[in-house]
C-alpha positions as CSV (number, residue, x, y, z in Angstrom):
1,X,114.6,130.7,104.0
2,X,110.7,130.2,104.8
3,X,110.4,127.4,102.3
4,X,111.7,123.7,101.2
5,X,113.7,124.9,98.2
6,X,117.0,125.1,97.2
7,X,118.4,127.7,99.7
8,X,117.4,125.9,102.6
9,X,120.2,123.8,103.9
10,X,120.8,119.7,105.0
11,X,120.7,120.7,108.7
12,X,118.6,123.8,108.5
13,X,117.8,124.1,112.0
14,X,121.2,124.0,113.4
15,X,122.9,126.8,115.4
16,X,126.7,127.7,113.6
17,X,129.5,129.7,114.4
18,X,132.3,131.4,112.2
19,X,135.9,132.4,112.0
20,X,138.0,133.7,109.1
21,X,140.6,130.9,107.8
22,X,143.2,130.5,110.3
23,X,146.8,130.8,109.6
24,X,148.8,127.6,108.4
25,X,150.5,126.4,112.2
26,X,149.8,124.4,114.6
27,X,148.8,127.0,117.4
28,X,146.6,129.1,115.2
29,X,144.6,126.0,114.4
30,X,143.9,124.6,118.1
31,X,142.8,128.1,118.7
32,X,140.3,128.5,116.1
33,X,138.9,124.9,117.1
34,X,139.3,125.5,120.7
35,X,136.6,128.8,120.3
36,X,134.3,126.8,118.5
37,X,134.1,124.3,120.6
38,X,133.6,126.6,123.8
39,X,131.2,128.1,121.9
40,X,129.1,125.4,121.4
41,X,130.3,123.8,118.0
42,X,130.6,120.0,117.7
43,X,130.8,119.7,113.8
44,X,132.7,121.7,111.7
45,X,133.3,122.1,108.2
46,X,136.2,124.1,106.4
47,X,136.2,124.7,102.8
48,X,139.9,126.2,102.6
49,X,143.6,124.6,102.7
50,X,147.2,124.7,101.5
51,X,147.8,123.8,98.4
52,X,151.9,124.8,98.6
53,X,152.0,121.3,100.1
54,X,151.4,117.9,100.8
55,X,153.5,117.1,104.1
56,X,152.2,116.4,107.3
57,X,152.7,119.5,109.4
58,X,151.8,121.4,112.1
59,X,148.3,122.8,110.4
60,X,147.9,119.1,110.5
61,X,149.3,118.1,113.6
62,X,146.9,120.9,115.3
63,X,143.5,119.3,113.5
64,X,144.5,116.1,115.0
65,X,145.7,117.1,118.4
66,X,142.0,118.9,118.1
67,X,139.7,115.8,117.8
68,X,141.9,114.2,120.0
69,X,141.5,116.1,123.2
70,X,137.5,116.7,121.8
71,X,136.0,113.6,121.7
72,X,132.6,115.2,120.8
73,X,134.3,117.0,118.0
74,X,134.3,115.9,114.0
75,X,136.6,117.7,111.7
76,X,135.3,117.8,108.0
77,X,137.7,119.4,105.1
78,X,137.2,120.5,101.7
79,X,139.7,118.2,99.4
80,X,141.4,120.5,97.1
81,X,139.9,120.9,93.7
82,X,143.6,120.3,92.1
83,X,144.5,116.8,90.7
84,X,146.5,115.8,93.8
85,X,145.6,115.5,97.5
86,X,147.2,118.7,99.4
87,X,146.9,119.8,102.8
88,X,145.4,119.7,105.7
89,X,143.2,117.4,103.9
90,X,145.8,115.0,105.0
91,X,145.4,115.2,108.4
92,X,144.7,111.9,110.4
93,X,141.6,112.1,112.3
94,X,139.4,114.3,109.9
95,X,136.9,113.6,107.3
96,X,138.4,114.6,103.6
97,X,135.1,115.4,101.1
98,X,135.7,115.8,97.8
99,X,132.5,116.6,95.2
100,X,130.3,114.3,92.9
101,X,128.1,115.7,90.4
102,X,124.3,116.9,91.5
103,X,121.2,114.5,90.8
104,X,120.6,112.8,88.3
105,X,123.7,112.2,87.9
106,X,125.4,112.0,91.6
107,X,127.2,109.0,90.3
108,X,129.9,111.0,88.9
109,X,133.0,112.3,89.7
110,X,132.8,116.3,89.5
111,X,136.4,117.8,91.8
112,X,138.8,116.5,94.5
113,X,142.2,115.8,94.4
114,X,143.4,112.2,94.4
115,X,145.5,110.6,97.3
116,X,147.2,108.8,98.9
117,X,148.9,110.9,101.3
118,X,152.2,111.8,101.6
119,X,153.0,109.1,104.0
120,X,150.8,106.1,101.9
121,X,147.5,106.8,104.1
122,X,143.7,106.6,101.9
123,X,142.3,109.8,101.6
124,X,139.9,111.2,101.1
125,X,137.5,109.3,102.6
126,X,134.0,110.4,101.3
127,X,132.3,112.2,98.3
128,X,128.7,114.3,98.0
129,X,127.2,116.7,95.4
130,X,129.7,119.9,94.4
131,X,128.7,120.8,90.8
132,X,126.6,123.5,90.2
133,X,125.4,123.6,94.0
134,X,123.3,126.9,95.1
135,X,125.4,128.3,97.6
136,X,125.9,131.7,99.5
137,X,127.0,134.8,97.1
138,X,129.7,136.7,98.7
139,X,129.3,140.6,99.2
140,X,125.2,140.3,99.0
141,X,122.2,140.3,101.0
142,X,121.4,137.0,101.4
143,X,122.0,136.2,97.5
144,X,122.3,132.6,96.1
145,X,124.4,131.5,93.0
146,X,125.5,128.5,91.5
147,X,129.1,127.0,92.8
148,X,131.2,124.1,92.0
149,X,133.8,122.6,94.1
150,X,134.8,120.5,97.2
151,X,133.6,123.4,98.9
152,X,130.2,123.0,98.4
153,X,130.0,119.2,98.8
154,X,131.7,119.5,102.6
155,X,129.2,121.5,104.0
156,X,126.3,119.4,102.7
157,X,128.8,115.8,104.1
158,X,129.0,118.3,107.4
159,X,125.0,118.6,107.8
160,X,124.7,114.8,107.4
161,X,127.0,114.4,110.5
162,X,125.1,117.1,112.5
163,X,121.8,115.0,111.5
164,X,123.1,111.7,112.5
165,X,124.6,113.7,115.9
166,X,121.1,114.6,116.3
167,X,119.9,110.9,115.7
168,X,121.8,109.8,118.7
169,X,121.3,112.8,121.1
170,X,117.7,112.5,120.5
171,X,117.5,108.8,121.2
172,X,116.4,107.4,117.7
173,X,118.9,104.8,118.3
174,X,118.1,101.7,119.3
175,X,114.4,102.0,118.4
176,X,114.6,104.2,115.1
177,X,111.9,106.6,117.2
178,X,113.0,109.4,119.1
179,X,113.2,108.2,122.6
180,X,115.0,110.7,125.1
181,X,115.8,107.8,128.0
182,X,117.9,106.3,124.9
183,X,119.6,109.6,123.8
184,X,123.2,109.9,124.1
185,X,126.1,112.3,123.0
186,X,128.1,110.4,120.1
187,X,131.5,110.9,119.8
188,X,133.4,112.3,116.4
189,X,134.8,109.3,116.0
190,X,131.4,107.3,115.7
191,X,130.0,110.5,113.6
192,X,132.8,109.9,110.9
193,X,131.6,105.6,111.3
194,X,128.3,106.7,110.3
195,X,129.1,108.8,107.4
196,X,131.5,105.9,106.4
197,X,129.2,103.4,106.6
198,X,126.4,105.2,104.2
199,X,128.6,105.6,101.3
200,X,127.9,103.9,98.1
201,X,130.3,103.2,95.3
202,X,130.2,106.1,92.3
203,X,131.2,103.4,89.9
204,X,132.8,106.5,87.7
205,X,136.0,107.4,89.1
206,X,138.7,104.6,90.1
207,X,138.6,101.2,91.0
208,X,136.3,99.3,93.4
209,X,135.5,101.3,96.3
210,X,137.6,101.6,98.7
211,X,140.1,103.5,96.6
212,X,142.4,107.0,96.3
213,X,139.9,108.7,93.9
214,X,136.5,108.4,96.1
215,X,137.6,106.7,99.2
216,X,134.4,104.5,100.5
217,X,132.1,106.5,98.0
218,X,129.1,109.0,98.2
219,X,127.4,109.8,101.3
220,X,123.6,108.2,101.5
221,X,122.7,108.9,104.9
222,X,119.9,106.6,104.9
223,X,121.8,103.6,104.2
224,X,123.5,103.7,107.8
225,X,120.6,105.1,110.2
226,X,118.0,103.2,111.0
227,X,114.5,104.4,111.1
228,X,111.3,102.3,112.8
229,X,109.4,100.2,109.9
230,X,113.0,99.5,108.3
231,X,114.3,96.1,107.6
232,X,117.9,97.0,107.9
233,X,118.7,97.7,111.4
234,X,121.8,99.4,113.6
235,X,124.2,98.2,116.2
236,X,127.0,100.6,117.6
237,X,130.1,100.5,120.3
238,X,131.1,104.0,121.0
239,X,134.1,103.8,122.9
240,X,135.9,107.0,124.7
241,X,139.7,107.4,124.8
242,X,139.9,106.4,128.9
243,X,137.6,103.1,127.9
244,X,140.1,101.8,125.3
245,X,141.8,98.8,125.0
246,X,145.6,99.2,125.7
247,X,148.8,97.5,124.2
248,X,148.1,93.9,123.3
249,X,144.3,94.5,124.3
250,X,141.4,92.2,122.3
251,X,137.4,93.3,122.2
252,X,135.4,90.1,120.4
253,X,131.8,91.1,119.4
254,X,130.4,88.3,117.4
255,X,127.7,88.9,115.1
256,X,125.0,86.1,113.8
257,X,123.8,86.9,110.1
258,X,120.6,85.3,109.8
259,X,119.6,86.5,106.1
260,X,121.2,87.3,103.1
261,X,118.4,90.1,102.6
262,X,120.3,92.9,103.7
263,X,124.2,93.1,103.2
264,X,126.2,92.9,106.4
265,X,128.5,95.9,106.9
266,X,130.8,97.0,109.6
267,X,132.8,99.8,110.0
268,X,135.8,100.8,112.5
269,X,136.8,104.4,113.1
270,X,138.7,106.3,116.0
């Protein structure tokens, strides 16, 4: 938009495709997914679903089979506004956002359905601002208006994951300064570690984080990065599908806490 204001977005430089909602199978999802990863898409956000269910299915199934075969890929999914957790929200392997209210008081529940899944898994798994968010107007010349929902807050959860993919790619990690020679291509899996790991409890909704009302809590993406001049630091293992352990397989990585300063925290994801 020319400006630092309200229509500019959290990853305002990044490159984005589109498709119209695909149907409710299987095949029709792996196809949609398929194009935007050949088209250059390695984070993408859907604010639709089916709220006729909450089985595991084949819309499902095709998300999952997705990020599987893409290891570069992160799924994000608007969390129905309704009272209960729907589909494909309840998918395995992608990141379920539901929406906080805006600042000053982001602390507060605002819309998302509450799990578990069908099947007794957590979800969802992350929260971010969805009340009253400036978003696109449909039918209109690049027009703005006020929205509320889950689909606001997972495009803004989205952008944090495109950031932090650019964090990595870049080669801010180790260092916290970009450094090409250090820069790498994350996988989803560590992207969706990340936003996991920078969540803080909303305190208003449910029990102690983590819980079937916010999951881990609100998305503070500064809480997981680390930036030079910070006191808090970093360490990641981003393991591919042909590196990992098999059957029976053990991976030790012990960890020395030298101050009570900064709280430890460690996060697991795949």
């Amino acid at each position: 938009a020319g400006a630092f204001d309200e229509n500019r977005g959290v990853a305002y430089g990044a490159k984005f495709v589109y498709s119209p909602t695909p149907a409710f199978n299987e095949e029709s999802a792996l196809g949609v997914f398929n194009l935007h990863h050949s088209q250059g898409a390695r984070v993408h956000t859907n604010s639709w679903g089916n709220d006729a269910t909450t089985q595991y299915d084949s819309l499902c199934r095709g998300i999952d089979a997705f990020m599987y075969a893409n290891e570069d890929d992160l799924v994000l999914i608007a969390v129905t506004n309704g009272t209960q957790l729907k589909n494909p929200e309840n998918c395995k392997n992608a990141l379920a956002v539901g929406a906080c209210q805006d600042a000053p008081a982001q602390n507060s529940f605002c819309s998302g359905g509450v799990g578990p899944t069908a099947d007794g898994r957590r979800k969802p798994e992350v929260f971010a601002p969805g009340c009253s968010i400036m978003s696109a107007q449909v039918n209109t010349l690049c027009s703005t208006i006020p929205l509320t929902g889950t689909s606001m807050a997972c495009p803004a959860v989205a952008g944090v994951a495109t950031l932090m993919r650019q964090y990595f790619v870049d080669g801010y990690y180790p260092g916290g300064a970009a450094n090409p020679s250090d820069g790498f291509t994350p996988s989803g899996a560590l992207l969706k570690a990340m936003v996991l790991n920078s969540t803080t409890d909303m305190l208003s909704h449910g029990s102690t984080i983590p819980n079937n009302s916010e999951g881990w809590g609100r998305v503070v993406a500064d809480s997981s990065v680390f930036l030079a001049g910070e006191s808090r630091r970093l360490f990641v293992r981003d393991v591919r599908n042909a590196g990992g352990m098999g059957t029976g397989g053990v991976v030790e990585i012990p960890l020395q806490v030298n101050s009570a300063s900064e709280p430890l925290r460690v996060t697991l994801a795949w």
